[in-house]
N, C-alpha and C positions, 0 to 999 in steps of 0.2 A: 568773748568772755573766757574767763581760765577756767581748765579743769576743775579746780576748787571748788567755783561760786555754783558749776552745774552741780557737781557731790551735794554740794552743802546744803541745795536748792531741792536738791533730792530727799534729801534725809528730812528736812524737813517736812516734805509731801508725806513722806511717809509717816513719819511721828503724826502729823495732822488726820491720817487718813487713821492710823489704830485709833488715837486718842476718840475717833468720830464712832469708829467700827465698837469699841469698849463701849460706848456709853448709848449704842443703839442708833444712835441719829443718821448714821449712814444707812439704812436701812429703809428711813424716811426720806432722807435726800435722794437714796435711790427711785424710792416710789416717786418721788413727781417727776423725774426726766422722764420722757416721752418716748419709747420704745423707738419709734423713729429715729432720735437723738442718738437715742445705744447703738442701735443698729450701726447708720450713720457714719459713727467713729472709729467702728470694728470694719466698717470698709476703706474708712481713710487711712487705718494705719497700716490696712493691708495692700494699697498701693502706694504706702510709703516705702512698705518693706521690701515689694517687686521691683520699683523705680530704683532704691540703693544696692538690690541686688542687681538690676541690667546696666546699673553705672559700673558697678567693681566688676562684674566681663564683658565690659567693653562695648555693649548692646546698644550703649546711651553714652554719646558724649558732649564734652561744650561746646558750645558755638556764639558766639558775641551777639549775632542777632537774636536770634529766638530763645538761649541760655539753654538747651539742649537739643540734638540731634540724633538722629540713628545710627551707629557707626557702622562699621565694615561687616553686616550681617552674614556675609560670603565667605569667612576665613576660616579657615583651618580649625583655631580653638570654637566658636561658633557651631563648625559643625559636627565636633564630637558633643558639644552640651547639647545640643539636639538628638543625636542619637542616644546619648545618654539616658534620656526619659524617656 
């Protein structure tokens, strides 16, 4: 899909989530999701965001069979982002 249709896809999320937050109902919507659910989410986006960062240094790359592999863990940039932290 084009950059657009995701913008447009977005604003709209957005326009729907104030419109929901102004009139109180998000607040009820929130109470029935099941603490688990939130939870849940808040850990899938956060191995979404570890996964897209070990692809962009090189951590994680493609491979046809399995659609990702471990790359070159041993190299040079590798081991300064380790010592890094």
């Amino acid at each position: 899909a084009a950059p657009e249709t995701a913008f447009a896809w977005t604003l709209l999320a957005s326009v729907v989530l104030a419109a929901l937050a102004i009139c109180r109902l998000l607040n009820l919507i929130m109470a029935a999701v099941p603490s688990e659910i939130k939870q849940g989410t808040v850990v899938g986006m956060g191995l979404l965001l570890a996964f897209i960062g070990m692809k962009d240094c090189g951590m994680v790359v493609a491979n046809e069979d399995t659609f990702v592999m471990l790359g070159p863990l041993f190299s040079n940039r590798h081991a300064l982002l380790v010592m890094a932290e």
